[in-house]
C-alpha positions in Angstrom: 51.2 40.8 70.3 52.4 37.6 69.6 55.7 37.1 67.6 56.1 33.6 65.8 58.7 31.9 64.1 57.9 31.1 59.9 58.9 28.1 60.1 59.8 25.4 57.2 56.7 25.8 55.3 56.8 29.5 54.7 60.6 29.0 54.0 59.7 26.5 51.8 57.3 28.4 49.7 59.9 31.1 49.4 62.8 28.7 47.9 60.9 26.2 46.3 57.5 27.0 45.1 57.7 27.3 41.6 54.7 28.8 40.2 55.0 31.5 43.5 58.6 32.1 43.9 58.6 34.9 41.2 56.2 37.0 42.5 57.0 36.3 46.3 60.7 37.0 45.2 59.8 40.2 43.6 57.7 40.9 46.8 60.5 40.4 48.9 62.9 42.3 47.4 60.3 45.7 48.3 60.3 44.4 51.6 64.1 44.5 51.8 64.4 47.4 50.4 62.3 49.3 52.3 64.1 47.9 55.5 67.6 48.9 54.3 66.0 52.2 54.0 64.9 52.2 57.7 61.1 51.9 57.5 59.4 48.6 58.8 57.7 46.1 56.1 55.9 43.6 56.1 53.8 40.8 54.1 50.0 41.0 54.9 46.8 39.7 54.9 45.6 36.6 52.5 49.3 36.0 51.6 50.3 35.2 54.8 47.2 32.7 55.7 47.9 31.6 52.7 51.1 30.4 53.1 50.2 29.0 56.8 48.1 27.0 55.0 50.2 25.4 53.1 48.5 27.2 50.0 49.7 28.9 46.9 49.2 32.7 47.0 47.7 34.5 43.8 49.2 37.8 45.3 52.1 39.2 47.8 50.6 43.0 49.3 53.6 44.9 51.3 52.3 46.6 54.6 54.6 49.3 55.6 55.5 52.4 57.6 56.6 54.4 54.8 54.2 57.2 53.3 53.4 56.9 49.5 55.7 59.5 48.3 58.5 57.4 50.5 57.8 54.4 48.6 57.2 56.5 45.5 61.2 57.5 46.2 62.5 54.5 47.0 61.8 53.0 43.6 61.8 53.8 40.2 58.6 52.3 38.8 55.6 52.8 41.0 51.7 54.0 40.4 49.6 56.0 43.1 46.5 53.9 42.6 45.2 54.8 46.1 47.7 58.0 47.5 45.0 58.8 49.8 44.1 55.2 51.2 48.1 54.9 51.4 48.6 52.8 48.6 51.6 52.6 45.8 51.9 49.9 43.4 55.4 49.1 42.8 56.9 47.6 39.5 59.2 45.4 40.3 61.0 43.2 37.6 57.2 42.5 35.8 55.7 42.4 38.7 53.0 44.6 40.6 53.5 44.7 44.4 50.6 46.7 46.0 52.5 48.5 48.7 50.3 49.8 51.5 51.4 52.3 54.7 49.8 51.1 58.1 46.8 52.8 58.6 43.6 53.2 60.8 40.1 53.8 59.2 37.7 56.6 59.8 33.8 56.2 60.2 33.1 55.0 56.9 30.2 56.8 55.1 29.2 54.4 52.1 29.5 50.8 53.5 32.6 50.5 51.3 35.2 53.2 51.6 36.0 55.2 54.7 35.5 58.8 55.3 39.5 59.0 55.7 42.5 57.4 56.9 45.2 58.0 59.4 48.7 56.6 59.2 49.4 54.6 61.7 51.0 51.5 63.4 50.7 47.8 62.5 48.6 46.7 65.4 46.1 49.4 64.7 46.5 48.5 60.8 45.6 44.6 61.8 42.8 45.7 63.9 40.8 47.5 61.1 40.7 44.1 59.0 37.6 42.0 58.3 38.7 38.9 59.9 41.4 37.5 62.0 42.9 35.3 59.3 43.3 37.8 57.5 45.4 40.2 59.8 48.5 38.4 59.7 51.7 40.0 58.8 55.2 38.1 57.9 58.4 39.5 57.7 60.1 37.5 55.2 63.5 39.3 56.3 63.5 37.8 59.8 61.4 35.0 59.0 58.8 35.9 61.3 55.0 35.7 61.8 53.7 39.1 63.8 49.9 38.2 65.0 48.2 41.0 66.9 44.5 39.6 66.6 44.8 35.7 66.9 44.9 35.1 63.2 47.0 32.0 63.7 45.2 30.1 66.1 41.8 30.3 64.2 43.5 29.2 61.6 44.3 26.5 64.0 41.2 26.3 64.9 39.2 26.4 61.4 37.6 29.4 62.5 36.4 32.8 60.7 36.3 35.3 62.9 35.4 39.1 63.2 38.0 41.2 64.0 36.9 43.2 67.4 33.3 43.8 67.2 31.7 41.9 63.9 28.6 43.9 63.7 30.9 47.2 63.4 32.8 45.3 60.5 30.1 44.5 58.7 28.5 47.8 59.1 31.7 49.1 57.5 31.6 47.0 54.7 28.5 45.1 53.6 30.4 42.6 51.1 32.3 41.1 54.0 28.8 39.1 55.3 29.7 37.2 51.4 33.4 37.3 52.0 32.8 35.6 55.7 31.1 33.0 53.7 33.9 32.0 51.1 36.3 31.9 53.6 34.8 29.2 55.3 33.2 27.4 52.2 36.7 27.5 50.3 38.8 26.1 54.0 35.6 24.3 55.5 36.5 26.4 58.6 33.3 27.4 60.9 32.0 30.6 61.4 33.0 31.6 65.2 29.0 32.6 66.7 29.1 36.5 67.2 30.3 36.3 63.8 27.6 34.3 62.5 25.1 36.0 64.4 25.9 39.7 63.4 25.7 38.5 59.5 22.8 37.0 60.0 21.3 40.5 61.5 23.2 42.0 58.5 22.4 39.9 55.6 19.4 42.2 54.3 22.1 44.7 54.1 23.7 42.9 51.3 21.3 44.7 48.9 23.2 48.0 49.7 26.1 46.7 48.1 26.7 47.0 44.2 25.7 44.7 41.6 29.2 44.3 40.3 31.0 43.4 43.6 28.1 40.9 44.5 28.4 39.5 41.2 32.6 39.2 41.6 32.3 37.4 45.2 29.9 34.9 43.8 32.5 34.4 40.6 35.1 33.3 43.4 32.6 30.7 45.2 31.6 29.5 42.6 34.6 29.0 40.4 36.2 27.2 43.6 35.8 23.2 44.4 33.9 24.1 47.3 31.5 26.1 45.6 28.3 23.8 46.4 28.9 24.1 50.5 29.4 28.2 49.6 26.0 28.2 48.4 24.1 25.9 51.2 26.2 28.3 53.8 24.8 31.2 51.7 21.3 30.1 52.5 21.8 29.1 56.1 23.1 32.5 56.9 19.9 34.1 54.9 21.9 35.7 52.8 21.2 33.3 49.2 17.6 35.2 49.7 18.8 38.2 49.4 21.3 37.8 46.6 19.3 35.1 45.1 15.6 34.5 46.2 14.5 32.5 42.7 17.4 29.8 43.6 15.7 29.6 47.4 12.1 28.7 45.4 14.3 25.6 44.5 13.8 24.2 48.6 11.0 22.4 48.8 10.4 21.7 45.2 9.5 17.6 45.2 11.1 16.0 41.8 9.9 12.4 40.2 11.9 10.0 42.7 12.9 7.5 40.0 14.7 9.9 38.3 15.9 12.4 41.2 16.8 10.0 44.1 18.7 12.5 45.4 15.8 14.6 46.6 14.0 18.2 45.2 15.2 20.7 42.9 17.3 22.3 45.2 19.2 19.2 46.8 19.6 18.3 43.2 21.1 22.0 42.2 23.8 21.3 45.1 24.9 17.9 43.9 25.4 19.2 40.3 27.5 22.3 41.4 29.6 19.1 43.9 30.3 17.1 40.4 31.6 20.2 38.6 35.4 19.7 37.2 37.2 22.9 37.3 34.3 25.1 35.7 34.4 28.8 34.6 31.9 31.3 36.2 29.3 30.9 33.2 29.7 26.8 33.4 29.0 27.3 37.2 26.8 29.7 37.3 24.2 27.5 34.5 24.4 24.7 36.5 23.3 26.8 39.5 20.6 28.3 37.2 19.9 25.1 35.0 16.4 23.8 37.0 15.9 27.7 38.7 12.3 27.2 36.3 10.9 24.5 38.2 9.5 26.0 40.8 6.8 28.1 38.1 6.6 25.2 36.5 5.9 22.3 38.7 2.6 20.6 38.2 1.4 17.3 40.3 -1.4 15.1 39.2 -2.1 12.3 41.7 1.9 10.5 41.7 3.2 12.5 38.8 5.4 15.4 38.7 6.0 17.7 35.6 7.9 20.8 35.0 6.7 21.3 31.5 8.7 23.7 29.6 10.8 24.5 32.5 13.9 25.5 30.4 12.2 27.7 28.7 10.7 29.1 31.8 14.3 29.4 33.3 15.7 31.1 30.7 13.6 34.0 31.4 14.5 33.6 35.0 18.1 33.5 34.5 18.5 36.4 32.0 16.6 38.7 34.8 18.6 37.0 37.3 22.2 37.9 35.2 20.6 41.0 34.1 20.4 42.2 38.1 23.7 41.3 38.7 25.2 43.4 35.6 26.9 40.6 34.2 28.1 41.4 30.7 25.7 41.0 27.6 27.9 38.0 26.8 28.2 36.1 29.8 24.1 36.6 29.6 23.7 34.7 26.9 25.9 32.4 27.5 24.5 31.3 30.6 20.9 32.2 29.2 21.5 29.4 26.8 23.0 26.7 29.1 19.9 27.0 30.9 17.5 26.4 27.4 19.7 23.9 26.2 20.9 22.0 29.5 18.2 18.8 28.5 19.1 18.6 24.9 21.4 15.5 25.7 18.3 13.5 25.8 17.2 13.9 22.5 21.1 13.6 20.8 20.2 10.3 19.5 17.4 11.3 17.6 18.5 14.4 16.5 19.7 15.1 12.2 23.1 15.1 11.6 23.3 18.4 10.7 21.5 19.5 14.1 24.0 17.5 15.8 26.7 18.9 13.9 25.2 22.5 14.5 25.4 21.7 18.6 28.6 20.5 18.4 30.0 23.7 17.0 28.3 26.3 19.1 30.8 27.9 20.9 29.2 27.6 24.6 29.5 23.6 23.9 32.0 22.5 26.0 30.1 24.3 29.0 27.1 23.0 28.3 29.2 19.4 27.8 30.2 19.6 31.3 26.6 21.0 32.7 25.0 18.2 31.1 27.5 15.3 32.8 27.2 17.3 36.4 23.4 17.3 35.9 23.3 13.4 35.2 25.7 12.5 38.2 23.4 14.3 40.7 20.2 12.6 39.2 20.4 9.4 37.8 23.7 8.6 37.2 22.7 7.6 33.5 25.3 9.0 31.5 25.0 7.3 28.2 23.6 10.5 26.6 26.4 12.6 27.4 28.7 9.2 26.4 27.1 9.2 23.4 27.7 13.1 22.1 31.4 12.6 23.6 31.7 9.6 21.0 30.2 11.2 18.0 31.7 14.3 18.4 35.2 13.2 19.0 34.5 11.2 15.6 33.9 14.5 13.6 36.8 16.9 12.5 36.7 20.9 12.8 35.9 20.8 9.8 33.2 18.8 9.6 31.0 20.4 12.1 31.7 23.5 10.8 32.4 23.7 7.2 32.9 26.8 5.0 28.9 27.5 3.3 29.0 26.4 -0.2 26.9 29.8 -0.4 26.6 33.6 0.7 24.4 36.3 0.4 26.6 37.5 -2.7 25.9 34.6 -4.0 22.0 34.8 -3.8 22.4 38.2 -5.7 24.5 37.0 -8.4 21.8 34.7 -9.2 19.5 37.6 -9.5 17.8 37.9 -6.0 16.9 40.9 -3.9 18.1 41.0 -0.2 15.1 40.5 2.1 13.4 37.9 4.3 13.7 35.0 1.9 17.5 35.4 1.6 18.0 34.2 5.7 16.1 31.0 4.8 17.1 29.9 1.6 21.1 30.2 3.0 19.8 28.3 6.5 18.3 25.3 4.2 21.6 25.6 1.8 23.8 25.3 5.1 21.3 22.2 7.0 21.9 20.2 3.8 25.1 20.7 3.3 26.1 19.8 7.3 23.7 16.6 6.4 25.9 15.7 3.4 23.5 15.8 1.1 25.1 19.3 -0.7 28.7 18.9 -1.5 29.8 21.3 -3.9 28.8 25.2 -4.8 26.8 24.0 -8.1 24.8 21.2 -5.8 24.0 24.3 -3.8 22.5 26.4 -6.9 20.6 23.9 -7.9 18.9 23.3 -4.7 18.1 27.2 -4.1 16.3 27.3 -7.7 14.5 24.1 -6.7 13.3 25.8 -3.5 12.8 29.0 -5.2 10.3 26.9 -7.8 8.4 25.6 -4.8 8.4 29.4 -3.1 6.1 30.4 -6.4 6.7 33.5 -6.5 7.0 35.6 -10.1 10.0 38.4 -8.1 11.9 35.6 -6.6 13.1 33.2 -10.1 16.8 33.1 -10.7 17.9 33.8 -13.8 
């Protein structure tokens, strides 16, 4: 066991981090109080790597000696979210501390949970963690880093590493062959070799893991800056084939080289995700999906390359691939959509008013925006089209690109029409000429549905 000093930068982050201090502060007052009361406590796990990196923390978790109904005692606000894992939430001042009792692990029967748990001591509560990094504890009390497992020096070292044997971690949990990978995308640490090894032998067994924690681990890579090496480590470790085999069809894929310099479809997907700014999951994960058509689609005649109708093509792709990973019906098509419309930058200039108008007020714009200028840096570096819609659509007001209709289905049956398939386009062609300024007021608006209903023909559908 090695016991090291905090030193400045963990004292720092208590006193003078701004954005943490609350939360550590309310964190640190359990840990106190827990001491006064005679059990040991502790910070643990990503907090503390955290904070030897010199990083902000998202979240402060409490190891301690102290059973759940202890804790439960000690303080007047708590929730049993886990009694029988050993774990207590407590309220403190707004904020939740997730309070946890040492604790060994049982053979684990569902490559998530284990079979039970035994209280126990803080070495044998840091030896049951995924990686070394990670098994840190800090006693803010003393000011004092406790290290049973190395975690400081492969921290030192830029290293994720297994703790113990890494085949029986990952055997326990599945999702930790993805989590090794973050770790060492997000710090560009190294995977130690019996690590990488044993996930390599384990990465088929990704599939035994659910949909919805597969689909949260790839959120956090790819919401983070270092999202594009994630990916590529993904696929070096083989396990982007299991999780993702239509974005490994991308390798390979040869692209025109006067407009793709930078190599085929998947070289290209990698340097789009690098030019991202600070995207959300569904910005990320379309630019990751924007060209996943290409590979069903690519043609070659002589020195020419197509991918005819390759958007359309990858929207089918993406919606199964979205679909798999029970993403919600929304962020389906969202990203469904980014993937359809993520060439219509090209064509901005020669588009209607009221079709530019119409783009400029979806509400999936400003991800698609974004998509559009990450897709142009990676390629050609051209980016007048995306210049172009950032221009015109700075020039037009809310208002403009979205005005209230001059008419309404109540309108239509004020004027004597029935509800049916006529009323959908005769409000669409109302609403196209009014975005191109040619409609202007409600009576313009009349006037051009009894001109279109003169051209329909049709004896049920005159106005009165």
């Amino acid at each position: 066991m090695t016991f090291i000093g905090g030193g400045d930068r963990i004292r720092h982050m208590a006193n003078g981090g701004e954005k943490s201090d609350s939360g550590r502060a309310a964190s640190e007052r359990v840990v106190r109080r827990l001491q006064e009361a005679g059990f040991t406590a502790y910070f643990a796990g990503g907090c503390v790597r955290d904070v030897i990196m010199g990083r902000e923390s998202d979240d402060y978790d409490v190891a301690t000696d102290a059973r759940p109904e202890d804790v439960s005692a000690l303080f007047p606000k708590t929730i049993e979210v886990g009694a029988r894992f050993g774990v207590v939430v407590v309220i403190e001042h707004g904020h939740q501390v997730e309070v946890a009792t040492f604790r060994s692990d049982n053979a684990y029967i569902d490559g998530r949970h284990p079979e039970s748990v035994e209280f126990s001591s803080p070495r044998e509560d840091a030896e049951r963690r995924d990686f070394t990094i990670n098994g840190l504890f800090y006693d803010p009390v003393a000011d004092k880093t406790i290290d049973y497992v190395n975690g400081r020096g492969d921290i030192e070292a830029g290293i994720v590493r297994a703790i113990g044997d890494a085949r029986e971690r990952f055997r326990e949990d599945q999702l930790r062959l993805m989590r090794a990978v973050r770790f060492a995308a997000r710090f560009a640490f190294e995977i130690e070799a019996e690590t990488l090894k044993a996930i390599k032998e384990f990465a088929p067994r990704i599939g035994n893991v659910s949909a919805e924690r597969v689909r949260a681990e790839l959120e956090k890579m790819l919401v983070d800056p270092s999202r594009a090496r994630a990916v590529e480590m993904l696929d070096s470790c083989g396990l982007l084939e299991q999780i993702l085999p239509e974005v490994c069809l991308m390798k390979g894929i040869p692209q025109p080289e006067q407009y793709h310099p930078e190599g085929d479809v998947f070289a290209h997907t990698l340097r789009s995700l690098e030019y991202l700014e600070e995207p959300n999951f569904v910005t990320a994960m379309g630019t990751l999906l924007h060209d996943v058509g290409k590979p069903a689609t690519y043609a070659r005649d002589g020195d020419k390359i197509t991918f005819y109708k390759h958007e359309i093509a990858g929207e089918k792709i993406a919606r199964k691939i979205c679909g798999r990973l029970r993403m919600s019906r929304r962020e389906i098509e969202s990203i469904a959509w980014l993937v359809r419309k993520h060439m219509i930058f090209k064509d901005a200039r020669h588009m209607r008013e009221g079709k530019l108008k119409r783009l400029f007020a979806e509400d999936g714009y400003a991800d698609l925006a974004e998509l559009s200028r990450a897709d142009a840096l990676a390629s050609t570096n051209d980016l007048s089209d995306y210049e172009y819609c950032r221009t015109k659509r700075k020039q037009m007001s809310e208002e403009e690109m979205k005005p209230e209709p001059l008419l309404r289905g109540s309108d239509l049956i004020e004027m004597g029409l029935k509800p049916g398939p006529l009323f959908g386009k005769l409000l669409e062609s109302v609403y196209e000429e009014q975005l191109e300024g040619g409609l202007r007021t409600r009576e313009d608006a009349v006037e051009h549905v009894k001109n279109l209903l003169r051209k329909e023909a049709g004896p049920d559908q005159t106005a009165r």
